[in-house]
C-alpha positions in Angstrom: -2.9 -36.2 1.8 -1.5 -37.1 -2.0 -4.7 -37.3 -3.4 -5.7 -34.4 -2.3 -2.3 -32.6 -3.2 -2.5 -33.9 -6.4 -6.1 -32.8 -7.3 -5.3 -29.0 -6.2 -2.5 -29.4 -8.7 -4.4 -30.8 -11.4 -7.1 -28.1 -10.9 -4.8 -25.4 -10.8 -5.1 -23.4 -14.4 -1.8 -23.6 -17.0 0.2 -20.2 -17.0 2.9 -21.5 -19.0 1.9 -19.5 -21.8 2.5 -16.5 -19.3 6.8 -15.4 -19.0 8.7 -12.6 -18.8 8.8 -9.5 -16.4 6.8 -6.3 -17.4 7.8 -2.8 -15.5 5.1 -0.2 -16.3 7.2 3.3 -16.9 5.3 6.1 -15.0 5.9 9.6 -16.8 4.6 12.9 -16.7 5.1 15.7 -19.5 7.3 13.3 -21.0 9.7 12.7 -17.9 9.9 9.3 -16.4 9.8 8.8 -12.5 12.7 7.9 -11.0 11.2 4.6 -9.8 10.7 3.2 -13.0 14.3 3.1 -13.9 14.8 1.4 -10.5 12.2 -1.4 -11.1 13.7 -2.0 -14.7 17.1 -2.3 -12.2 15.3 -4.4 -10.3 13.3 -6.3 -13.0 16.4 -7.3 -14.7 17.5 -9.3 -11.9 14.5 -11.5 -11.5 14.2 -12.0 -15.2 17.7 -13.4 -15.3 16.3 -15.6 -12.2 13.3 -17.0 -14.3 15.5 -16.8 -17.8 12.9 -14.5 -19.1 12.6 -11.3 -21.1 12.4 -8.2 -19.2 9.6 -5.3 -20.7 8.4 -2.0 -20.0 5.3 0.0 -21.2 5.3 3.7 -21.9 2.2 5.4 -22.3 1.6 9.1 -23.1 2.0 11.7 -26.3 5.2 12.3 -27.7 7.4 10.1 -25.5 9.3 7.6 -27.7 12.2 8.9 -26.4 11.0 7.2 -22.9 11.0 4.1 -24.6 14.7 4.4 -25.9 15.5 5.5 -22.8 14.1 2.5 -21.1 16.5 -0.3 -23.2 19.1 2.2 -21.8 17.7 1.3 -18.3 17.5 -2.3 -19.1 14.7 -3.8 -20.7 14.7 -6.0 -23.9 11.5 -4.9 -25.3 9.4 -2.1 -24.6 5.9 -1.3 -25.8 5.1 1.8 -26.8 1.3 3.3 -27.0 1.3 6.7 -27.8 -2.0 9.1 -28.8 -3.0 12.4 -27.5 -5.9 11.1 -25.1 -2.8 9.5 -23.7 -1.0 12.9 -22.9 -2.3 13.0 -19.3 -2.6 10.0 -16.5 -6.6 9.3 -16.3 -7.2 6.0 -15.2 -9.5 4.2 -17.4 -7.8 4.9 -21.2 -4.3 3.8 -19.4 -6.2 0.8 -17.7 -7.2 -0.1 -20.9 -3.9 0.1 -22.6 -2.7 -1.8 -20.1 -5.4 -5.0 -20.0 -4.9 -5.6 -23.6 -0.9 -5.8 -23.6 -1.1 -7.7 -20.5 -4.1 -10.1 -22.3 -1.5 -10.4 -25.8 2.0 -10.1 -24.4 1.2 -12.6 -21.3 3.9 -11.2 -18.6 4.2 -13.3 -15.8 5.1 -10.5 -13.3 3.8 -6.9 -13.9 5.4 -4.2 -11.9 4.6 -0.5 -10.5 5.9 1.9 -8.7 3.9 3.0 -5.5 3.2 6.3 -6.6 -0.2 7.8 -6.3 -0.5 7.2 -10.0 0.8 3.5 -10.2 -1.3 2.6 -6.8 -4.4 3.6 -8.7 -3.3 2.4 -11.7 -2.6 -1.2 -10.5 -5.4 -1.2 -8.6 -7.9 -0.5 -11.7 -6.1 -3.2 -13.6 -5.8 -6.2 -10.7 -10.1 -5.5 -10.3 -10.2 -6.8 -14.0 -7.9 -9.3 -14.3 -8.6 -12.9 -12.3 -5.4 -11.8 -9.9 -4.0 -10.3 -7.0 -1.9 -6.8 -5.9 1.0 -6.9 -3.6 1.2 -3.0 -2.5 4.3 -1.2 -1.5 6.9 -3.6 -1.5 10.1 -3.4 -0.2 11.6 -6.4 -1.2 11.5 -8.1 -4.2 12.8 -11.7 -5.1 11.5 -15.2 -7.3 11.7 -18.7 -6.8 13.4 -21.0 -10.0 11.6 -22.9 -12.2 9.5 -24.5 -12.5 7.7 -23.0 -9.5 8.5 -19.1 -10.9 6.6 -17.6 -8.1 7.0 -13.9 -7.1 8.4 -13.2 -3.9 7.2 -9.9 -2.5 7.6 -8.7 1.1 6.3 -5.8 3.0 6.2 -4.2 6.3 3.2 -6.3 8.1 1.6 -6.3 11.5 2.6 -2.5 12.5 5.7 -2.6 10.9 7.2 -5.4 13.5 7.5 -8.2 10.5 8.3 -8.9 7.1 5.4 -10.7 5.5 6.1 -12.5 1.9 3.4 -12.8 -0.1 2.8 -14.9 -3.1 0.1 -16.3 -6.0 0.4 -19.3 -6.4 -2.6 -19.7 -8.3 -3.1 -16.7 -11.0 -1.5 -15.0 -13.4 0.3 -12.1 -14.0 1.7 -11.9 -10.4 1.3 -8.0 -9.7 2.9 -5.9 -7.1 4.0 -1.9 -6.3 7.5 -1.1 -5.2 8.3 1.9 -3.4 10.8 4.1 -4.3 14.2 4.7 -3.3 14.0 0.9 -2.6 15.7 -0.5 -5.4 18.8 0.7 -7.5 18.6 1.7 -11.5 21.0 0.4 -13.7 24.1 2.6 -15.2 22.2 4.2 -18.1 23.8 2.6 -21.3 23.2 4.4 -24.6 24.7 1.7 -26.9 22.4 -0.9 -25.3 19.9 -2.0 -28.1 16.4 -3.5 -27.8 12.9 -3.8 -29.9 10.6 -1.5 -29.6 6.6 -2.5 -30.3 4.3 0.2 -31.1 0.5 -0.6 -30.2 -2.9 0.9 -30.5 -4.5 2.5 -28.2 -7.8 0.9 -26.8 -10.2 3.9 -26.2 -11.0 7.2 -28.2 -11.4 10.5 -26.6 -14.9 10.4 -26.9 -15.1 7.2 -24.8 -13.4 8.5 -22.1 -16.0 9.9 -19.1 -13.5 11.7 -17.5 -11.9 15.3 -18.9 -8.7 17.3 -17.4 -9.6 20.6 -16.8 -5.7 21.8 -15.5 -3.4 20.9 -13.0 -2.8 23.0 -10.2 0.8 22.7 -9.2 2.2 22.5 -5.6 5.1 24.4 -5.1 7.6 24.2 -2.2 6.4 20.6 -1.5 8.9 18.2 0.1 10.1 15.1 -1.7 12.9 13.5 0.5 12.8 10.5 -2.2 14.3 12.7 -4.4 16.8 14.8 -2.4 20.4 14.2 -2.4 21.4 15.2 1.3 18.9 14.8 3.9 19.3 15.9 7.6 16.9 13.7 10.1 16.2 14.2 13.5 15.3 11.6 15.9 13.6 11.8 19.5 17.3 12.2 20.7 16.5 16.4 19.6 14.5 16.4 22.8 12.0 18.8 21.3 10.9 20.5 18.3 13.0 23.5 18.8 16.2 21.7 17.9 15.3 20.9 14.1 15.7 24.5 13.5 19.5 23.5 14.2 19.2 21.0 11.5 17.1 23.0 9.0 20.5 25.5 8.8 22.6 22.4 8.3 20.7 21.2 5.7 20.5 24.7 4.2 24.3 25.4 4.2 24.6 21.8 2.3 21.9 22.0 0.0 20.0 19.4 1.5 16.6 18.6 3.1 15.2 17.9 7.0 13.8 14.3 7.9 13.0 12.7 10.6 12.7 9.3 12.5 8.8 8.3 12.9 9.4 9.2 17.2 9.9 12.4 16.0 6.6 13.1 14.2 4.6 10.8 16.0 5.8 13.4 19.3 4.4 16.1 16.8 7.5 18.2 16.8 7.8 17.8 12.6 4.9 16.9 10.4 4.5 14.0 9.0 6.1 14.8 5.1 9.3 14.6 6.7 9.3 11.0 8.0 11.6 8.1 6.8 10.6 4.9 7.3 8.5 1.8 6.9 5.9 3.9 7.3 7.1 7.2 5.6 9.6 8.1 2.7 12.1 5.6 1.6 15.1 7.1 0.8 18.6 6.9 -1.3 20.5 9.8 -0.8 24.1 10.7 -1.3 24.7 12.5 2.0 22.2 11.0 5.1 22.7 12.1 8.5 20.9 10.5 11.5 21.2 13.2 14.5 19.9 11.7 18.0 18.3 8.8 15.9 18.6 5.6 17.4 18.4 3.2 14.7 15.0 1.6 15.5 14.3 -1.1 12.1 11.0 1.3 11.4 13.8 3.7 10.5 16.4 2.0 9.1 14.9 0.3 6.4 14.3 3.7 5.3 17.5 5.0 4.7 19.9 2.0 5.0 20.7 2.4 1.1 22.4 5.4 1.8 25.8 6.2 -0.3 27.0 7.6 3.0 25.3 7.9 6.2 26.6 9.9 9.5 25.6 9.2 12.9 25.5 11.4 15.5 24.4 10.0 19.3 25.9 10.5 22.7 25.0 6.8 23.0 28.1 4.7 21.8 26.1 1.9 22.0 23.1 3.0 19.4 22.4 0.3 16.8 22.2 3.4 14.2 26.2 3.3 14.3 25.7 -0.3 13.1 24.7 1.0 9.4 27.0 4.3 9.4 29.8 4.7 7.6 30.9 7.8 9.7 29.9 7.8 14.2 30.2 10.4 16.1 29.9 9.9 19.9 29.1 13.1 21.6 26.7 16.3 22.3 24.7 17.3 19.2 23.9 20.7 20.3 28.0 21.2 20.1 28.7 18.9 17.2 26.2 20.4 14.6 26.8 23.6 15.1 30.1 23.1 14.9 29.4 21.2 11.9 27.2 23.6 9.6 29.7 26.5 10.5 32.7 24.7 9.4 30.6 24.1 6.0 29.7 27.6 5.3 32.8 28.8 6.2 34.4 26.1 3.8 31.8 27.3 0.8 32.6 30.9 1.2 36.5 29.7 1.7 36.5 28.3 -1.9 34.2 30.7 -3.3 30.7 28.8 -3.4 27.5 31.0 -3.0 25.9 30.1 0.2 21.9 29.1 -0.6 21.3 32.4 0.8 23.2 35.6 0.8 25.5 36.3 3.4 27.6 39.0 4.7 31.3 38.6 4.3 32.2 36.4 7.2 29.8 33.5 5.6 27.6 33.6 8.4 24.0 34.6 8.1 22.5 37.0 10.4 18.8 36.9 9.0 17.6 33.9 9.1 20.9 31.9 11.4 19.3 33.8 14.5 16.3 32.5 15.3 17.5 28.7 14.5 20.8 29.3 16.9 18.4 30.8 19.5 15.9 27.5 19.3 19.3 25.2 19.4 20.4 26.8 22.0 17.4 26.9 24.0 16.9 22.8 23.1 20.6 22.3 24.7 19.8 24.6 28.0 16.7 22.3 28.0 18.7 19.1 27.5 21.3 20.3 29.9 18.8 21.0 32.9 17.2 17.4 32.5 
């Protein structure tokens, strides 16, 4: 059993030439995603583990000010390719830029965010390079020297398990992070770091593919984003009663989520679930209404700054990661709630997101959402 450990050791190829911790900075029209700034947050902490530099890589047009931004966010070098066939994401001309500072700079561990952009991205990259992709991550970690391996877990087997996975055998280790996962660094304007300005590796005539335009969405949902999220669990009893939650949100400025028993029952689609297998979340405000705190959902949300808790079940493991539990009926507590807010808003004369008559309650659009909450409760009440 030696021997044969000792010849898979002796075959194994030499990646000491390989160190250091490279976050690739997503950006578009010369804003970074927030994700990036998280992974750099993130990054820093497993390069101090390995006693390594931590990098980024900007790519695009006119967006050196992303690389200054990025030694705000941490890193101690960043790379900076900028041309114009760089202005927009296409995936072979980044790909490319990306290959050769990965073939000269040698990072051992090369991170994205798992965006739609750095999924495809990575993906392009790991099919050229003699490595694997950890995707979606949650959880990120390294072993010491000398081993140096990358650590990264995901949800595995229907979301029932962690799995950690690891290569032991190639170099750079790669994986994508989801967002709202990790935390960013304060931002530090006095921080200093080098910046490396390199070439870009294909001309515009060498690239197959053109960008016509983009067609915007508008109005589309981004709970990774939002501040103050509402979510709604199976505990609603029916689709009716997020329309109780909708005018919560609304009078705070937030957004509507939901558990994954929620949209799986089809009473909220499926843009609104957080989750394992929906959005990852960090916001400032997060309430969990009739949510019982299954893992699926808490891994989702349980970075919270504040998270309140309403069940009628004293015993719901969702009070185990609130900072605030109410015990009681929802259909009397959230009313209750959203009025004591708007009445507080028009009180200390805040604009309510929508115009109101003078007593601070809205008669337009209110209606219809009390009539559906009050329906869900008569509902709730006969069972």
């Amino acid at each position: 059993m030696a021997n044969e450990q000792d010849q898979a050791e002796a075959a194994m190829p030499d990646w000491s030439a390989y160190r250091g911790v490279l976050i690739v900075v997503e950006q578009r029209d010369g804003v970074a995603k927030k994700v990036s700034w998280q992974l750099l947050g993130e990054g820093k902490k497993l390069a101090a583990k390995l006693e390594a530099p931590l990098m980024a890589l900007v790519i695009g047009d006119d967006v050196e000010h992303l690389a200054e931004e990025a030694v705000h966010y941490g890193a101690d070098r960043v790379y900076l390719c900028e041309a114009p066939e760089l202005r927009t994401y296409r995936t072979r001309p980044y790909s490319r830029v990306c290959l050769k500072l990965i073939e000269e700079a040698k990072p051992e561990i090369v991170l994205f965010g798992a965006t739609a952009t750095g999924r495809d991205l990575a993906g392009a990259i790991a099919t050229h390079l003699p490595t694997g992709l950890t995707a979606d991550t949650t959880q990120l970690d390294v072993e010491p020297p000398p081993s140096r391996l990358l650590l990264a877990s995901r949800p595995a087997f229907s979301e029932k398990m962690m799995a950690t996975i690891l290569c032991k055998q190639y170099r750079p280790q790669m994986a994508t992070a989801r967002a709202g996962v990790f935390q960013a660094l304060p931002k530090d304007t006095a921080r200093q770091g080098e910046i490396v300005r390199i070439e870009a590796a294909m001309r515009e005539e060498e690239i197959a593919a053109q960008v016509l335009d983009f067609l915007r969405e508008t109005g589309k949902l981004n709970l990774e984003e939002a501040e103050i999220i509402v979510a709604g669990g199976r505990g609603l009893g029916g689709p009716d009663a997020f329309g109780m939650l909708a005018e919560l949100a609304e009078a705070l400025g937030g957004v509507v989520g939901a558990s994954r028993a929620a949209v799986d029952a089809g009473w909220i689609g499926h843009e609104h679930q957080v989750g394992q297998t929906g959005a990852t979340v960090r916001p400032k405000l997060y309430f969990a209404i009739g949510i019982s705190g299954a893992v699926q959902h808490t891994v989702g949300m349980s970075n919270s700054d504040v998270v309140v808790a309403i069940n009628k079940d004293e015993k719901a493991p969702i009070f185990q990661f609130a900072h605030y539990g109410i015990v009681g009926d929802m259909f009397k507590l959230v009313p209750a709630i959203t009025q004591e807010i708007k009445h507080r808003r028009t009180l200390f004369g805040k604009r309510l997101p929508e115009s109101a008559p003078p007593g601070g309650e809205k008669k337009s659009e209110a209606a219809p959402a009390k009539k559906e909450a009050r329906a869900a409760r008569e509902r709730s009440e006969a069972k």
